[in-house]
N, C-alpha and C positions, 0 to 999 in steps of 0.2 A: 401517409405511410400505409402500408399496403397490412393486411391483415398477418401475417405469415414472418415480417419484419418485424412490428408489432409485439409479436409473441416473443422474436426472437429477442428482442433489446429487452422483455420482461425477464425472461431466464437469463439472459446476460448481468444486468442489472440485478436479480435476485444472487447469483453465484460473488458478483464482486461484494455484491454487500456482506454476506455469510461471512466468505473467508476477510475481510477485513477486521471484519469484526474479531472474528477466533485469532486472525495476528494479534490484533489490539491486547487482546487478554493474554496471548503466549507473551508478547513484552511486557505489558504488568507484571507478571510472571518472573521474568525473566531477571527485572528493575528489581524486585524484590530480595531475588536470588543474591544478584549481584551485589546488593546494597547490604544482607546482613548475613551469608555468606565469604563475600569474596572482600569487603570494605571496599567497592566501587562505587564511588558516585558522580563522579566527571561524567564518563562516555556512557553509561548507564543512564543518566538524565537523559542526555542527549535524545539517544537511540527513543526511550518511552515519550520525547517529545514527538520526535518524526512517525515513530510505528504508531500512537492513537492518531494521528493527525490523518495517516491515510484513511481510515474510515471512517473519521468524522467528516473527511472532503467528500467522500462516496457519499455519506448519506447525506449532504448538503446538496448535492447533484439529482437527488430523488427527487428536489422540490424547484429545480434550477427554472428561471423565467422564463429562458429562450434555451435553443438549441447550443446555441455558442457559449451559454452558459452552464450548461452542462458541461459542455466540451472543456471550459475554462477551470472547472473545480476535478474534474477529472484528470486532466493534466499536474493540477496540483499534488492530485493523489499520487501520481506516476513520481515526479518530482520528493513526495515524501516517501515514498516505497525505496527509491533508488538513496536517497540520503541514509534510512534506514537500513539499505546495506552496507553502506560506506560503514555505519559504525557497527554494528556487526562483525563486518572485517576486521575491523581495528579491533576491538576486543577479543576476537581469536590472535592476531596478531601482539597482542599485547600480554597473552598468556590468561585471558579473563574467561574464556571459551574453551575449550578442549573441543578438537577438530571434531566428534560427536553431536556436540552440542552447537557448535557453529555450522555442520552439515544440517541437522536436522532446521534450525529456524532460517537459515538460507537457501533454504530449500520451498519454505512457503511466500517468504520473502522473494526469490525470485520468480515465483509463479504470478504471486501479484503482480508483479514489476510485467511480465509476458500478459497477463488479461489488460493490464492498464494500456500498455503499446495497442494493444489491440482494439480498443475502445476508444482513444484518441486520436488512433487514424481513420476508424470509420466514422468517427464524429465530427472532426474536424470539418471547418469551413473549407470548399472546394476551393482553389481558384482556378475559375475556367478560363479558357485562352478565347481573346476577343474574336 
């Protein structure tokens, strides 16, 4: 990997970790709200299941064996990001959310979900044509 590359997947890497982490805590947050606020606890679990899962997959990828293993816990993270929205949804949808508060955490929500795309196609294994 070329020096310049290098740097670049360190600040890549540094930014997906940051903001996964600030999700993780805006859902705790959130679980919280929900749970002694609102008496939600079904999609409220749910959501604090999938939102700490993406950054705990990121940072499982800081120590990944191989490259394809990177690419593998990263993808996971994509996969928790986008489930994370799913419920999200549904809790605006379900009247748990006031469109405020489902703009603002959907909003960080799909930016990870756009870095994660972005990080799993340049990671991903090629397949070259014979």
């Amino acid at each position: 990997m070329m020096s310049d590359e290098l740097n670049d997947k360190r600040v890549t890497d540094s930014i997906i970790q940051d903001k996964s982490i600030k999700f993780a805590i805006r859902i705790v947050k959130l679980y919280k709200y929900l749970k002694e606020e609102k008496n939600e606890y079904v999609l409220s679990k749910q959501l604090v299941r999938s939102g700490t899962s993406v950054g705990a997959n990121v940072s499982e990828a800081q120590r990944a064996q191989s490259k394809a293993d990177f690419s593998a816990k990263m993808y996971i993270a994509l996969k928790e990001a986008e489930e994370s929205a799913y419920w999200i949804l549904l809790l605006r949808e379900s009247g748990f959310l006031t469109d405020k508060e489902f703009d603002s955490i959907g909003l960080d929500c799909e930016e990870l979900i756009k870095i994660l795309i972005s990080i799993t196609k340049t990671t991903a294994p090629r397949k070259d044509l014979k």
